[in-house]
TORKOL-4160 file (C-alpha; in steps of 0.2 Angstrom, whole numbers, padded with zeros to 4 digits, m for minus):
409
<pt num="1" X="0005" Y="m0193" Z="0009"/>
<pt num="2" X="m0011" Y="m0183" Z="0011"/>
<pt num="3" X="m0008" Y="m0165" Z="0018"/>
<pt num="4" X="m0018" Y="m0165" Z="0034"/>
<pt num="5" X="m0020" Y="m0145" Z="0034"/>
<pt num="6" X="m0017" Y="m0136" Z="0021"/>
<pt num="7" X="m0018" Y="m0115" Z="0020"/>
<pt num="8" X="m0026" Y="m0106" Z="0008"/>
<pt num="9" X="m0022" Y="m0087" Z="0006"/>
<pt num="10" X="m0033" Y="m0078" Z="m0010"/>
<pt num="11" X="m0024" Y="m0061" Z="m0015"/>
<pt num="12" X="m0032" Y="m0053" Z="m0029"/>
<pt num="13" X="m0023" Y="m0036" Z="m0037"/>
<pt num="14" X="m0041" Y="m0029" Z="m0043"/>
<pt num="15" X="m0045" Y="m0021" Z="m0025"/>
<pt num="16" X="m0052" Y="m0004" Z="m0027"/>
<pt num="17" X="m0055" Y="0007" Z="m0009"/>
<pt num="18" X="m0035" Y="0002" Z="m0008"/>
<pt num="19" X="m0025" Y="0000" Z="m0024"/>
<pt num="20" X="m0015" Y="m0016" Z="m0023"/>
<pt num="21" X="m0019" Y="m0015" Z="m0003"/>
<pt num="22" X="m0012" Y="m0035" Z="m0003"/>
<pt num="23" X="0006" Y="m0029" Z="m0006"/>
<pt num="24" X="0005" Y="m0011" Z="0002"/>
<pt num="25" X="0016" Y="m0009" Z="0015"/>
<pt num="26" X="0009" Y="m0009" Z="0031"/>
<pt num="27" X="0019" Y="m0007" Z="0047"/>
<pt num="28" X="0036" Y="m0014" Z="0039"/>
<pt num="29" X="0032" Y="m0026" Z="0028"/>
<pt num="30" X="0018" Y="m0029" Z="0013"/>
<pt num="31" X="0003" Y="m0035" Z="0020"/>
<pt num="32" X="m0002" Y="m0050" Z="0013"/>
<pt num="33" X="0016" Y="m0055" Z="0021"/>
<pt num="34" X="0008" Y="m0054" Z="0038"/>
<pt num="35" X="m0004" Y="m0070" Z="0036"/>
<pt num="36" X="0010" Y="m0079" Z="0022"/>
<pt num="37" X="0020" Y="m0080" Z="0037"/>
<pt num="38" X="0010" Y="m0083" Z="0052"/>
<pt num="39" X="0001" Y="m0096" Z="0040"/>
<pt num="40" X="0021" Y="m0105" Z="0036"/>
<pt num="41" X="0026" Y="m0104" Z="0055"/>
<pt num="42" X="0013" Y="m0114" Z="0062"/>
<pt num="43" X="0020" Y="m0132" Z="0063"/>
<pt num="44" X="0004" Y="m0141" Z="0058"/>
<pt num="45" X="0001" Y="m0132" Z="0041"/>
<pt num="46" X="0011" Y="m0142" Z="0028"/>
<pt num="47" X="0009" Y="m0132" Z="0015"/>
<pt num="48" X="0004" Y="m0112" Z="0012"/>
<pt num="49" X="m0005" Y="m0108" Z="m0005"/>
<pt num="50" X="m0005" Y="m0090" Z="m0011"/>
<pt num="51" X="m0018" Y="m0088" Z="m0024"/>
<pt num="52" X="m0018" Y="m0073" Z="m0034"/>
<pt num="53" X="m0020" Y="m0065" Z="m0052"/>
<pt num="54" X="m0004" Y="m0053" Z="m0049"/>
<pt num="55" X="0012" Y="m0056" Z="m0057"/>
<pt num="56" X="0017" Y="m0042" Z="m0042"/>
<pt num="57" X="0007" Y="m0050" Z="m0029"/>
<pt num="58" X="0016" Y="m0067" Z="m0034"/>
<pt num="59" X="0031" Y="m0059" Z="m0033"/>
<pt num="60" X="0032" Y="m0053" Z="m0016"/>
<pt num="61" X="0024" Y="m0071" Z="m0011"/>
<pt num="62" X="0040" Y="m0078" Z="m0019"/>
<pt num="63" X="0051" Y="m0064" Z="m0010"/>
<pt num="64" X="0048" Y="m0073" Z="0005"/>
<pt num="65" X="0056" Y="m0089" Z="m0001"/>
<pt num="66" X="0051" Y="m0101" Z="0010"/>
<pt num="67" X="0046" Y="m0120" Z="0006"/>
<pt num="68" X="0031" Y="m0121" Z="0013"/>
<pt num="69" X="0024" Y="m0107" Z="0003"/>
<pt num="70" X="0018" Y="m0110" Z="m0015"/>
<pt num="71" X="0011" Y="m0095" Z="m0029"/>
<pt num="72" X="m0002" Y="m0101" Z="m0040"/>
<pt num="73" X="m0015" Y="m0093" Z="m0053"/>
<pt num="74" X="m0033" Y="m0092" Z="m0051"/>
<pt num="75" X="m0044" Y="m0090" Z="m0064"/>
<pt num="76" X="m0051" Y="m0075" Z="m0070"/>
<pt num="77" X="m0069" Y="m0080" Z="m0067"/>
<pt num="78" X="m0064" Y="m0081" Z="m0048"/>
<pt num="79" X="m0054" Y="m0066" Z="m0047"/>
<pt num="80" X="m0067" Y="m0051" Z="m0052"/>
<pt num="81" X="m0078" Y="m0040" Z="m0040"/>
<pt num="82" X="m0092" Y="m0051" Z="m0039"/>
<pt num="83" X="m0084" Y="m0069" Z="m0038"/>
<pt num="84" X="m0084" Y="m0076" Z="m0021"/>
<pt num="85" X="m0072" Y="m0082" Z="m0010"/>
<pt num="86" X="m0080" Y="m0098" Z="m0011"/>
<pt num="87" X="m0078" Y="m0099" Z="m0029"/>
<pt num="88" X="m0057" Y="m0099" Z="m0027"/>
<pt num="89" X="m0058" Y="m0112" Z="m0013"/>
<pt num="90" X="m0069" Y="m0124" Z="m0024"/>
<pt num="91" X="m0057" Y="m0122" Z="m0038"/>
<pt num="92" X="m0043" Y="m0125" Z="m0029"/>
<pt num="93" X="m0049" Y="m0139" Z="m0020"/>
<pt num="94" X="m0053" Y="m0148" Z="m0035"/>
<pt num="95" X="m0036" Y="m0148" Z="m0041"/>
<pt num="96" X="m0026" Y="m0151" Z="m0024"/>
<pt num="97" X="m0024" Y="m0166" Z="m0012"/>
<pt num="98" X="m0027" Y="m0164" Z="0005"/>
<pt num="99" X="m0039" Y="m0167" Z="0020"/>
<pt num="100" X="m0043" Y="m0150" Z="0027"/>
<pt num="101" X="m0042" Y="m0131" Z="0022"/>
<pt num="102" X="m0036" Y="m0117" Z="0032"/>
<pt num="103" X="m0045" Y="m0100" Z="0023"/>
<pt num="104" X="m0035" Y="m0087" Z="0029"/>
<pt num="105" X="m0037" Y="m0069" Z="0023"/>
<pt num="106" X="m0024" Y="m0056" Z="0020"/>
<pt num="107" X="m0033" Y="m0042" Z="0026"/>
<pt num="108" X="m0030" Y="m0049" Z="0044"/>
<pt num="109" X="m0014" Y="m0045" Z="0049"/>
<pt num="110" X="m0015" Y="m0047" Z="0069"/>
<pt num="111" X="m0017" Y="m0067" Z="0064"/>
<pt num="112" X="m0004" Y="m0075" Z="0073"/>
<pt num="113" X="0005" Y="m0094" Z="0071"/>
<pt num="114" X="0000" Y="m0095" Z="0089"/>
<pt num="115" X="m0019" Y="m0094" Z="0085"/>
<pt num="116" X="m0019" Y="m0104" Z="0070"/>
<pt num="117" X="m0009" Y="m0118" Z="0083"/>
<pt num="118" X="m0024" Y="m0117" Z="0096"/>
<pt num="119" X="m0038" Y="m0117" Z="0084"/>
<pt num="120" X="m0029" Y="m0130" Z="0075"/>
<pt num="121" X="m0031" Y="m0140" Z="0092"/>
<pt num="122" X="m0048" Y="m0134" Z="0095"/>
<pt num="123" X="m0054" Y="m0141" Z="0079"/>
<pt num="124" X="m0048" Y="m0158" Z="0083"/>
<pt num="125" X="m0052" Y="m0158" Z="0099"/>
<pt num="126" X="m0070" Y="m0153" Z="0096"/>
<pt num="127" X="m0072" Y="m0168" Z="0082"/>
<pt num="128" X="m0079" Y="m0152" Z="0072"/>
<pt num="129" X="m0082" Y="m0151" Z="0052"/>
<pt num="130" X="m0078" Y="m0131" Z="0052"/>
<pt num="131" X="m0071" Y="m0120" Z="0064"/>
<pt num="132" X="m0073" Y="m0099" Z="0061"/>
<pt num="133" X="m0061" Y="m0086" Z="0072"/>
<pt num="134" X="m0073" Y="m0073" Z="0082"/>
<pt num="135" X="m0070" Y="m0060" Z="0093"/>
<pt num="136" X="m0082" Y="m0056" Z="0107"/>
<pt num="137" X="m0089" Y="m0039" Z="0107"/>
<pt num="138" X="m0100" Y="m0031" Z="0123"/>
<pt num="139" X="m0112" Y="m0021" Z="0111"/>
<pt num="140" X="m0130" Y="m0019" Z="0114"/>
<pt num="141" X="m0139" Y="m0025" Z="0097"/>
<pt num="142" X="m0153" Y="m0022" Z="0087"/>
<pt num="143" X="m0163" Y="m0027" Z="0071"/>
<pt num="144" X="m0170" Y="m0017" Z="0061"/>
<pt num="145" X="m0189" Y="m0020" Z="0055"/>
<pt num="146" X="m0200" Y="m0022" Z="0038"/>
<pt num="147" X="m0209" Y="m0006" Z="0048"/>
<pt num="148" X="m0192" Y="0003" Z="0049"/>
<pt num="149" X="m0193" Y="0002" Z="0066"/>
<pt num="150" X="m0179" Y="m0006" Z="0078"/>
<pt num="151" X="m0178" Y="m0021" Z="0091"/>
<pt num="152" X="m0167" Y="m0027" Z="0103"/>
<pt num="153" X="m0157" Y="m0044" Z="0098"/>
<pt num="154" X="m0148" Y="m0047" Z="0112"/>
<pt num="155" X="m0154" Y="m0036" Z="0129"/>
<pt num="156" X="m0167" Y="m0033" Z="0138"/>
<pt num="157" X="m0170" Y="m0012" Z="0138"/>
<pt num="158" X="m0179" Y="m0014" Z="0154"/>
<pt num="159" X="m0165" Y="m0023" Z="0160"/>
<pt num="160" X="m0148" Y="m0016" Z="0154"/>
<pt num="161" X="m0134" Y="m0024" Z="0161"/>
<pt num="162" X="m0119" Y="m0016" Z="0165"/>
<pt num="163" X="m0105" Y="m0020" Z="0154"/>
<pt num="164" X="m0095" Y="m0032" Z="0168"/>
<pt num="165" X="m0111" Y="m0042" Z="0169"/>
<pt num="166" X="m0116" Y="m0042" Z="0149"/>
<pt num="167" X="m0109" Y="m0059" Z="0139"/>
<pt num="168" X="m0109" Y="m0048" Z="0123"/>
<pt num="169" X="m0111" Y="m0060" Z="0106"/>
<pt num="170" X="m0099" Y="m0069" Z="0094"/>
<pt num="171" X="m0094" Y="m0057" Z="0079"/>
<pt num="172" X="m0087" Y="m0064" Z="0065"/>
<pt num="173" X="m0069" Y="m0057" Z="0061"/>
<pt num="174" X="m0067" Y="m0065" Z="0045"/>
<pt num="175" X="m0049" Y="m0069" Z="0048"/>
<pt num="176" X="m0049" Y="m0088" Z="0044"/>
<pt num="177" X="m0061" Y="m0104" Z="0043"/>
<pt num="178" X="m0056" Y="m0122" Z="0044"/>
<pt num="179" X="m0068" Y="m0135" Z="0035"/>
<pt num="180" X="m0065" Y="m0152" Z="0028"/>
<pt num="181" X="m0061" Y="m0154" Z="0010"/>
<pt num="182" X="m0075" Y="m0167" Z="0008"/>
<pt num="183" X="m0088" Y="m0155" Z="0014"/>
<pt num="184" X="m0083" Y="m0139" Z="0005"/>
<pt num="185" X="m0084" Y="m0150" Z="m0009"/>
<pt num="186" X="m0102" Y="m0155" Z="m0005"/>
<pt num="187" X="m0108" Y="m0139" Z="0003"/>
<pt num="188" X="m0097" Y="m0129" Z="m0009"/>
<pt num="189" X="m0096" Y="m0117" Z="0008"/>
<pt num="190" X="m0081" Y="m0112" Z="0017"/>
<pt num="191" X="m0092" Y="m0118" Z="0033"/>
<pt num="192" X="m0105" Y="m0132" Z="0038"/>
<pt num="193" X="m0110" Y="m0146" Z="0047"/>
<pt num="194" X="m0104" Y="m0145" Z="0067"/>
<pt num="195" X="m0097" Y="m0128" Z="0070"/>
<pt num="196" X="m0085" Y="m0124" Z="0080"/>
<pt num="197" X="m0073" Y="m0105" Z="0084"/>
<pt num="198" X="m0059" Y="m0099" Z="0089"/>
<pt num="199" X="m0061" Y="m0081" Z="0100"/>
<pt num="200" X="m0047" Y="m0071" Z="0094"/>
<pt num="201" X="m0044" Y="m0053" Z="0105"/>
<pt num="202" X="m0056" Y="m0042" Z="0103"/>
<pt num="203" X="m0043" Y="m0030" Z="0092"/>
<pt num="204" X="m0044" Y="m0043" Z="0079"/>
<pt num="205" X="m0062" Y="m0039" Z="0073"/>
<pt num="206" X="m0054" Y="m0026" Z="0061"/>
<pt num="207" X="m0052" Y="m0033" Z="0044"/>
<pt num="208" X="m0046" Y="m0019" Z="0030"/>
<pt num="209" X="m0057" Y="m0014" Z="0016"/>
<pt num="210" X="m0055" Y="0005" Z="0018"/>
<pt num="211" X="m0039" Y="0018" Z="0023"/>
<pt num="212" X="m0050" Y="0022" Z="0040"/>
<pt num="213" X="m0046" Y="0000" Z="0044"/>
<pt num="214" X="m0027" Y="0002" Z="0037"/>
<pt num="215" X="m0024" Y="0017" Z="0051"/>
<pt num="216" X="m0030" Y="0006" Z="0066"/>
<pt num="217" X="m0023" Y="m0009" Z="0060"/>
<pt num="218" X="m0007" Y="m0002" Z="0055"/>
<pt num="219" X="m0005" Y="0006" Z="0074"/>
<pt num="220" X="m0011" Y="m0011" Z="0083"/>
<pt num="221" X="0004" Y="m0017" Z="0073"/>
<pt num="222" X="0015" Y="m0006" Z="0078"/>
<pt num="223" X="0009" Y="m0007" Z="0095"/>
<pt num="224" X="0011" Y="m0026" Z="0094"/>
<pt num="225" X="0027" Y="m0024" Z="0090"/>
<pt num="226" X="0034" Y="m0013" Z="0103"/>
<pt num="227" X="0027" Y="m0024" Z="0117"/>
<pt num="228" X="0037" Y="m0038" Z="0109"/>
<pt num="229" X="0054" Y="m0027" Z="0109"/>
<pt num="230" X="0048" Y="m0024" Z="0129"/>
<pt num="231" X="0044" Y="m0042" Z="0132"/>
<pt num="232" X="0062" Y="m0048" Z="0124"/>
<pt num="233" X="0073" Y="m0033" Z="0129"/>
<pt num="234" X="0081" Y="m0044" Z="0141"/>
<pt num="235" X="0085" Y="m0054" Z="0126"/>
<pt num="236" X="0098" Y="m0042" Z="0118"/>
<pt num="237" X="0114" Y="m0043" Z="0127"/>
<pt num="238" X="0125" Y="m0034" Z="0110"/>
<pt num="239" X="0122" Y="m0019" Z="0104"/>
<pt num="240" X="0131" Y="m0017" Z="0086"/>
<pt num="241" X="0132" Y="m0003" Z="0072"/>
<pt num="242" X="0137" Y="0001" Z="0058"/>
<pt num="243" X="0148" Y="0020" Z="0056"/>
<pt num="244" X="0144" Y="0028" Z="0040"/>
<pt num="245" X="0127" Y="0031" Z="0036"/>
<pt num="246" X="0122" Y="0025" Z="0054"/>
<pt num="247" X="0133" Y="0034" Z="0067"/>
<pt num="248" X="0138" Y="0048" Z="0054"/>
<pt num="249" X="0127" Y="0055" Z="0040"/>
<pt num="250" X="0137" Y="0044" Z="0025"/>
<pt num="251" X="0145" Y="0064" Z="0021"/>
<pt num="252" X="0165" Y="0064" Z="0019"/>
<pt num="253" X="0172" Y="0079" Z="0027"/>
<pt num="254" X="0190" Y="0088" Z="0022"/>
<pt num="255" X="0199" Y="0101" Z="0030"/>
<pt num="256" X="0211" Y="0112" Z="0016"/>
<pt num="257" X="0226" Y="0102" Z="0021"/>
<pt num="258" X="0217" Y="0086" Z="0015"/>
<pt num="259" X="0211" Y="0078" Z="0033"/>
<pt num="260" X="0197" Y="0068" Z="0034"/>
<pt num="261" X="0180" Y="0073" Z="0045"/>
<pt num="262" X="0168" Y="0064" Z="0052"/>
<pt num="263" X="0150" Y="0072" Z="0060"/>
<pt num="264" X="0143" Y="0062" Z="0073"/>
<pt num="265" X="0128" Y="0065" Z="0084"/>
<pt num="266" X="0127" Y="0067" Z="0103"/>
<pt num="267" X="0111" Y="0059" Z="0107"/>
<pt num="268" X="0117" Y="0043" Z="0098"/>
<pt num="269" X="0131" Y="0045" Z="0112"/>
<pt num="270" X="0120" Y="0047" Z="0127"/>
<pt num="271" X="0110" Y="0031" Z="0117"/>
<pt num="272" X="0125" Y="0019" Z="0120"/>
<pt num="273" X="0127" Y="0026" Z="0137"/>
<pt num="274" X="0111" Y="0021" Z="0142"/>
<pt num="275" X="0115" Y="0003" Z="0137"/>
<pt num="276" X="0130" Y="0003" Z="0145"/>
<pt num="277" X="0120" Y="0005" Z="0161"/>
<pt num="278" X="0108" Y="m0006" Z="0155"/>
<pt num="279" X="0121" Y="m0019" Z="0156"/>
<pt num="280" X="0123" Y="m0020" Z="0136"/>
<pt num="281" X="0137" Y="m0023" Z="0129"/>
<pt num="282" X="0142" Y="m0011" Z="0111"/>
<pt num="283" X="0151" Y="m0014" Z="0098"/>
<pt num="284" X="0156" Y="m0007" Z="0080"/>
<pt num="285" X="0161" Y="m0017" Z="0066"/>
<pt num="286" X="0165" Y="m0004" Z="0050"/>
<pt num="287" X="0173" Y="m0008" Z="0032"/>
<pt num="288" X="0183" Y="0007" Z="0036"/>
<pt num="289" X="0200" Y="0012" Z="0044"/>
<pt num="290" X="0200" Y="0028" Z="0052"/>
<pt num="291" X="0208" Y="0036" Z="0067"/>
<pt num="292" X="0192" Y="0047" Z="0069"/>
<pt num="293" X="0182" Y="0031" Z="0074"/>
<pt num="294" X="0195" Y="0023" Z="0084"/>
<pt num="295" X="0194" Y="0041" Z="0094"/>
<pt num="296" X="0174" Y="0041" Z="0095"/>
<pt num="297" X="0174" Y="0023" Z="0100"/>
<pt num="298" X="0189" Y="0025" Z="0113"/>
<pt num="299" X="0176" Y="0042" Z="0121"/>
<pt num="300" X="0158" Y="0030" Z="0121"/>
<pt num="301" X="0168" Y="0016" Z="0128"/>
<pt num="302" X="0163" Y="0005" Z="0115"/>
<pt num="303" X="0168" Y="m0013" Z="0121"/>
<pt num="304" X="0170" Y="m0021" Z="0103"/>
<pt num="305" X="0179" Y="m0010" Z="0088"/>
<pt num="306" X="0181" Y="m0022" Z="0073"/>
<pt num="307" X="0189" Y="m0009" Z="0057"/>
<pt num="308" X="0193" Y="m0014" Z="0040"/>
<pt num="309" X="0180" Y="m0029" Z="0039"/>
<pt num="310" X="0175" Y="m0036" Z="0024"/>
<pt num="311" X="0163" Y="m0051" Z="0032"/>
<pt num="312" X="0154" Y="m0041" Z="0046"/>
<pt num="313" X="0141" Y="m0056" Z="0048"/>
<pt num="314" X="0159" Y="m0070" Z="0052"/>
<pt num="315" X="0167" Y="m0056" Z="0066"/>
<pt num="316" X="0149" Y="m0055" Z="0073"/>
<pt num="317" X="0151" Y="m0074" Z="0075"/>
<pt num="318" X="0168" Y="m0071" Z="0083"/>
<pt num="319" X="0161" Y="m0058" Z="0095"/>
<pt num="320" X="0147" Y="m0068" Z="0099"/>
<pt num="321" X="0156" Y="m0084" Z="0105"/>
<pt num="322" X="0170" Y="m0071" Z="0113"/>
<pt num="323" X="0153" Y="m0067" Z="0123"/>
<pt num="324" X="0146" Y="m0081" Z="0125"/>
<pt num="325" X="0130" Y="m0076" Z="0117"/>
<pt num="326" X="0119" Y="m0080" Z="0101"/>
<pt num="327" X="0115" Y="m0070" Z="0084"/>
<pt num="328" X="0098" Y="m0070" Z="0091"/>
<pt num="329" X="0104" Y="m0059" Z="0108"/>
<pt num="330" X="0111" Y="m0046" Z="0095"/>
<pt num="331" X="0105" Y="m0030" Z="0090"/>
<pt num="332" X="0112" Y="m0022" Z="0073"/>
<pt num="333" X="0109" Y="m0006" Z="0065"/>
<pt num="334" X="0117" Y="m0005" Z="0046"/>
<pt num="335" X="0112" Y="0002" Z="0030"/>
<pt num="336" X="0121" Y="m0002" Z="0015"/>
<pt num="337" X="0123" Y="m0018" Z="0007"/>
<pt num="338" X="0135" Y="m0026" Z="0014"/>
<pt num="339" X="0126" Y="m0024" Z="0031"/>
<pt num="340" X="0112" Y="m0037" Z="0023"/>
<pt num="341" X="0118" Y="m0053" Z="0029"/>
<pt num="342" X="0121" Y="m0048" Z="0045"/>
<pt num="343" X="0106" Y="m0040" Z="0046"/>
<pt num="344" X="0096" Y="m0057" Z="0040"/>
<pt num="345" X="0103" Y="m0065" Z="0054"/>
<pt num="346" X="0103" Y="m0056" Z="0071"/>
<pt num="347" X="0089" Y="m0054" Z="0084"/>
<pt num="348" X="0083" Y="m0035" Z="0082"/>
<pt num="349" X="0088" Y="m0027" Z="0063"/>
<pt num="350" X="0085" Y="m0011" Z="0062"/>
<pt num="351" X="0091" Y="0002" Z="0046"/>
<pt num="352" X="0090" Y="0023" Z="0046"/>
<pt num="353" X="0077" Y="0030" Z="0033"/>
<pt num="354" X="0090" Y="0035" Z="0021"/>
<pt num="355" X="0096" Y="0015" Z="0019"/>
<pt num="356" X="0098" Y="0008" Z="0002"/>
<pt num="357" X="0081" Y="m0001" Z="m0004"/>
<pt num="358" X="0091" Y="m0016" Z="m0003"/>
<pt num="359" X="0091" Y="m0015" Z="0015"/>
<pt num="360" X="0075" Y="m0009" Z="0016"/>
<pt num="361" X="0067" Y="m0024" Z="0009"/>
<pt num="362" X="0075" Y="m0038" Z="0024"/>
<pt num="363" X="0059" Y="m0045" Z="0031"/>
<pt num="364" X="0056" Y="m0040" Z="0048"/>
<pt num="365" X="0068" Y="m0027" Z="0048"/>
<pt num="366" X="0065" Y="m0011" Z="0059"/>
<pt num="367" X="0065" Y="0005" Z="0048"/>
<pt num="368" X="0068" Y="0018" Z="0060"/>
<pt num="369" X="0063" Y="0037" Z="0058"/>
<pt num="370" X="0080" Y="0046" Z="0059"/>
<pt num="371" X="0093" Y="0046" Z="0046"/>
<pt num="372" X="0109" Y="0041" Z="0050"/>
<pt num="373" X="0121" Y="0055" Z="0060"/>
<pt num="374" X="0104" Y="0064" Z="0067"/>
<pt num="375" X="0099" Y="0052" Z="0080"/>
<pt num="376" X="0095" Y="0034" Z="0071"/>
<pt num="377" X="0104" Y="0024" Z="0084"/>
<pt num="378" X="0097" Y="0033" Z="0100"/>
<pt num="379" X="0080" Y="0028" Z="0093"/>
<pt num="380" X="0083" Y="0011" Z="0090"/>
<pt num="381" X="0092" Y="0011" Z="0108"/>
<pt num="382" X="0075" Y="0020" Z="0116"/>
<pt num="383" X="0065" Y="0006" Z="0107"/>
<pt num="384" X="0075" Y="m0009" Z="0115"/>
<pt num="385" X="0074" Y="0000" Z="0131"/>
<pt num="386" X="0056" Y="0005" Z="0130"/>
<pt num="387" X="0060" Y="0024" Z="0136"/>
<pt num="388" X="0057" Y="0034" Z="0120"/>
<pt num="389" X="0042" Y="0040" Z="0115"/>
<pt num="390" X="0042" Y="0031" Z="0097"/>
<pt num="391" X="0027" Y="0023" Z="0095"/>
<pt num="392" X="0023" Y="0027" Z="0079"/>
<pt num="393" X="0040" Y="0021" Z="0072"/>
<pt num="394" X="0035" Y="0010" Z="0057"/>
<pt num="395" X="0044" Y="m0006" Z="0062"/>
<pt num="396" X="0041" Y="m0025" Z="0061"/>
<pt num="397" X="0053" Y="m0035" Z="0076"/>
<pt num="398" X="0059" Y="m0051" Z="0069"/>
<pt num="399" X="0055" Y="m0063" Z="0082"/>
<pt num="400" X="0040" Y="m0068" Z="0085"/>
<pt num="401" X="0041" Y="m0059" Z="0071"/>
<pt num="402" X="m0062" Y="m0041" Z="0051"/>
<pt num="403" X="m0079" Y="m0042" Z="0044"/>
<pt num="404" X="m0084" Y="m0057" Z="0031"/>
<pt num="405" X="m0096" Y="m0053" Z="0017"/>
<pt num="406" X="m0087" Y="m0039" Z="0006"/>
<pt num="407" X="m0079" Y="m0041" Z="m0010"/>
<pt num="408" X="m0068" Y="m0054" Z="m0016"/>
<pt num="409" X="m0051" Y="m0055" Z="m0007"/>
């Protein structure tokens, strides 16, 4: 059967202002990963083609292991500097069957399933050949002449209109086309024939080529993904955690008679007092036995204390139907490996910055500032609750979830 829209993703490991910029991390997760899966979740993409001349940027494509998503090779005569876009696309579509292609560019990272859905619809709906994304920006433009002298393109000097009352122009974003295979064939140009766009906000127009675009994107991300927490903080009903290396500092702690010590942290208390009052449930679920945690959770009125686990995702599970709640209603902080499959599979994931790389390297999940035992659970509490002052953690949330002309993505 004919794929009727097929995504195209070039990554090339040869970019220059930013060494291997396509799998830097940027805001929690490599970046090429932020179009791979915007590109994978939208329902009428069948398939999702990373193209690239990496064996590491394949491998982080391959990381994500999804079925919709596919690493292939490009050639090295479409993979330098000078080669064009176009050059990859043409090669590509000689080899592949399908009727149209979806050009998406990693260095977009706002890109959303979302948009590609609506301009998806627009294309159809418009009976177009090729659609572009655009943002609409109010900026008065000018043209500069053989003379060296400027005009106006856009206004009238005589006349300049306030911004509330000025339509502004189309700019390009560059984040992705859709044409029909027959006529990039034909045209051998990502766009032609009727013409259509998609008007994405106007934060989009930043497509990264140099560290100045990595530091605005990177924050618009971040920021993004806070207001998501905000939007679904209503979502999270449980609250759970992990005890050493999340509520304690992973240090063991004897007295000279041989008695075990624990160091915990008072703000992490005052954190799950908050959701208390929040109407959150708490929970802790440990591979441990200790009296020292039955005490601490007996003081923080912990409602669920699970001890001695060896499957922490199966007494989630338990707690969840004893609550009559969802995995995706759960929040959980861990950070060692055998918090990963729980981790993988609840709501908000969230790990201290002294987690094992294993942990780390969960899509989506939130790495938070603090280590664990100096605050890492009060900040993913002030997160979920919006009240802390965090905006800068680097964090992608699971749910949920630019200029053309430059070099050679």
């Amino acid at each position: 059967m004919l794929n009727k829209y097929i995504a195209l993703v070039p990554a090339r490991g040869g970019s220059k202002s930013i060494p291997l910029k396509n799998i830097k991390e940027i805001a929690g997760k490599p970046l090429v990963c932020w179009v791979l899966e915007a590109a994978i979740n939208c329902d009428q993409i069948a398939k999702v083609y990373l193209s690239t001349d990496s064996d590491l940027i394949g491998n982080v494509g391959q990381s994500l292991n999804h079925e919709k998503l596919e690493v292939i090779s490009r050639s090295p005569d479409t993979a330098t500097d000078y080669a064009s876009t176009e050059s990859v696309m043409i090669e590509f579509a000689n080899s592949h069957d399908f009727e149209n292609i979806i050009l998406i560019q990693a260095t977009s990272p706002l890109l959303t399933s979302k948009e590609l859905e609506e301009a998806i619809s627009i294309f159809e709906r418009e009976k177009a050949d090729s659609l572009l994304s655009v943002v609409e920006q109010k900026r008065f433009m000018w043209k500069l002449t053989k003379e060296n002298f400027v005009r106006p393109l856009n206004y009238d000097p005589k006349c300049r209109p306030r911004r509330q009352d000025f339509n502004g122009a189309l700019i390009e974003n560059g984040a992705f086309y859709i044409t029909k295979k027959n006529l990039l064939l034909e045209k051998e140009c990502r766009i032609s024939g009727k013409i259509t766009y998609y008007k994405m906000p106007e934060e989009t127009y930043y497509e990264i080529d140099e560290l100045h675009d990595w530091i605005i994107v990177e924050n618009l991300l971040l920021q993004r993904s806070r207001t998501n927490i905000s939007k679904e903080k209503n979502d999270i009903k449980l609250f759970l955690m992990d005890v050493d290396g999340v509520l304690t500092d992973a240090g063991m702690y004897y007295t000279e008679k041989g008695d075990e010590l624990k160091k915990f942290n008072t703000h992490d208390g005052k954190g799950i007092e908050l959701l208390r009052q929040a109407g959150i449930k708490t929970g802790i679920i440990t591979s441990e036995n200790t009296k020292i945690v039955e005490n601490r959770a007996r003081k923080l009125k912990i409602d669920h204390l699970h001890q001695g686990v060896k499957d922490k995702l199966t007494v989630a599970k338990e707690i969840c139907k004893k609550e009559e709640i969802t995995l995706s209603e759960v929040a959980y902080i861990g950070d060692d490996v055998n918090d990963t499959e729980l981790l993988k599979k609840v709501g908000v994931a969230a790990c201290p910055i002294n987690s094992l790389g294993a942990v780390k390297e969960i899509p989506n999940i939130i790495k938070l500032q603090k280590s664990g035992g100096n605050g890492a659970v009060r900040e993913l509490v002030d997160i979920i609750l919006c009240s802390g002052n965090s905006i800068n953690t680097p964090f992608a949330v699971r749910k949920g979830c630019s200029i053309e002309g430059k070099k050679n993505p």
